[in-house]
N, C-alpha and C positions, 0 to 999 in steps of 0.2 A: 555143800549144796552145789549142783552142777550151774553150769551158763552156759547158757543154747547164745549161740552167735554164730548169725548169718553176715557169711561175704557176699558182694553180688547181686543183694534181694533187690529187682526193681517192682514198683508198682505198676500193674496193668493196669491201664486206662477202658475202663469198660466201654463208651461210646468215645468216638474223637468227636475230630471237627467236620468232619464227613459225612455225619449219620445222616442227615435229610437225602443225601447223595444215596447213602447204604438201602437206606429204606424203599426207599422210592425202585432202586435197581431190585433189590431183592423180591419187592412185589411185584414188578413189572414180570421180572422170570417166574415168580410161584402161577402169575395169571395166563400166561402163555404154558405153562405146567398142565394149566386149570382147564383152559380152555383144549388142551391135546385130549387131556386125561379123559373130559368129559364125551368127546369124538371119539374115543376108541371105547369106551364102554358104553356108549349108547346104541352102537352098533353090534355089539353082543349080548345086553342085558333088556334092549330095545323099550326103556323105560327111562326117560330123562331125567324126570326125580328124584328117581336112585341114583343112575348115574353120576348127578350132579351131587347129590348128597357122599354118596362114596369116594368121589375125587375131592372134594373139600376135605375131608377129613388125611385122605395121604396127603395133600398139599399144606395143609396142615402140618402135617407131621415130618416132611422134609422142609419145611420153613424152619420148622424150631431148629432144625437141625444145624442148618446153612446159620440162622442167628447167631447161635452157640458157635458155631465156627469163627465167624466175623463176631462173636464176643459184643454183640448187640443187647441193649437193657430190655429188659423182659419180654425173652421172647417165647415164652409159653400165654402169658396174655397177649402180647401182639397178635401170636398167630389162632390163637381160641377166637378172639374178638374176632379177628377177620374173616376167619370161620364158619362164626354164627353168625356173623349180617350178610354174609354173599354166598350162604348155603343155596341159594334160590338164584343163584345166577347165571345158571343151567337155563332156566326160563324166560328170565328175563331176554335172552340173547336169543333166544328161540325164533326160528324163524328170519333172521337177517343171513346175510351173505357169509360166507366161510371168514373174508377179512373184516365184513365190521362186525360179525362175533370174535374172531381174534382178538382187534382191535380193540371192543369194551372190555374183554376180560382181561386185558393187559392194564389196559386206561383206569378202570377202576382196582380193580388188587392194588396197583402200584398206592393210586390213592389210601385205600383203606390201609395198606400196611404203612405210610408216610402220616397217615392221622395217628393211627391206633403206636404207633413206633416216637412220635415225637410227646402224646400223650404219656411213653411209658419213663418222657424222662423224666416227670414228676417227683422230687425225691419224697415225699408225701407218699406211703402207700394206699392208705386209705382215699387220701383224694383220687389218685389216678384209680382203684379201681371202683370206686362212685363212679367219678365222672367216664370209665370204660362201659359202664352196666348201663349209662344214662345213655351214650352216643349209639351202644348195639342195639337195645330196646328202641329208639328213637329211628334208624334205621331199618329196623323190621318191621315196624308199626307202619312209618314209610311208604315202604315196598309192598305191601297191603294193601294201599290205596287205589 
């Protein structure tokens, strides 16, 4: 019978001791992402809530990317979650200055990805994704008001 044996083998530490740090940065740059993406495509699709809706979803998807890279704990929920509660942040921002639309959509992503990022350290899957489905749904119902 063979014997596999590894020299070398270290274990990856999937988040350190940084991640409140990682998260917080990482949203900061997806919202400033957010809020470009959404300026240049409301300017050619001349439709905000597409626009915003559209750019959420790339922002989206270059988040997971960047997590995966920085080897950050779930970030296909981080970046979904974040997602779908500030799909509508196109409007919210509507109407303010070029800097305090910057400004909020940096202020909040950063937030949303440091809640939804700290939430995903849960070793519980099930808890964290209840308690994900409780905070977006509570957030959107929210934003309603």
């Amino acid at each position: 019978m063979a014997e596999i044996i590894q020299h070398n083998s270290e274990q990856t530490v999937v988040s350190g001791q940084n991640y409140f740090w990682r998260n917080l940065l990482v949203g900061a740059t997806m919202g400033f992402l957010y809020w470009g993406g959404v300026a240049v495509t409301d300017r050619t699709l001349h439709n905000l809530t597409l626009s915003g809706d559209l750019v959420a979803i790339i922002v989206a998807t270059v988040g997971i990317v960047v997590m995966i890279n920085l080897r950050m704990t779930q970030p296909l929920m981080v970046a979904a979650a974040t997602g779908l509660s500030l799909a509508r942040l196109a409007g919210w921002v509507d109407g303010l200055s070029t800097v305090e639309s910057a400004g909020w959509s940096v202020l909040i992503f950063a937030a949303a990805y440091t809640l939804f990022g700290h939430l995903a350290r849960i070793t519980r899957t099930e808890v964290f994704v209840v308690l994900t489905v409780v905070v977006v749904l509570s957030i959107r119902l929210l934003s309603n008001l």
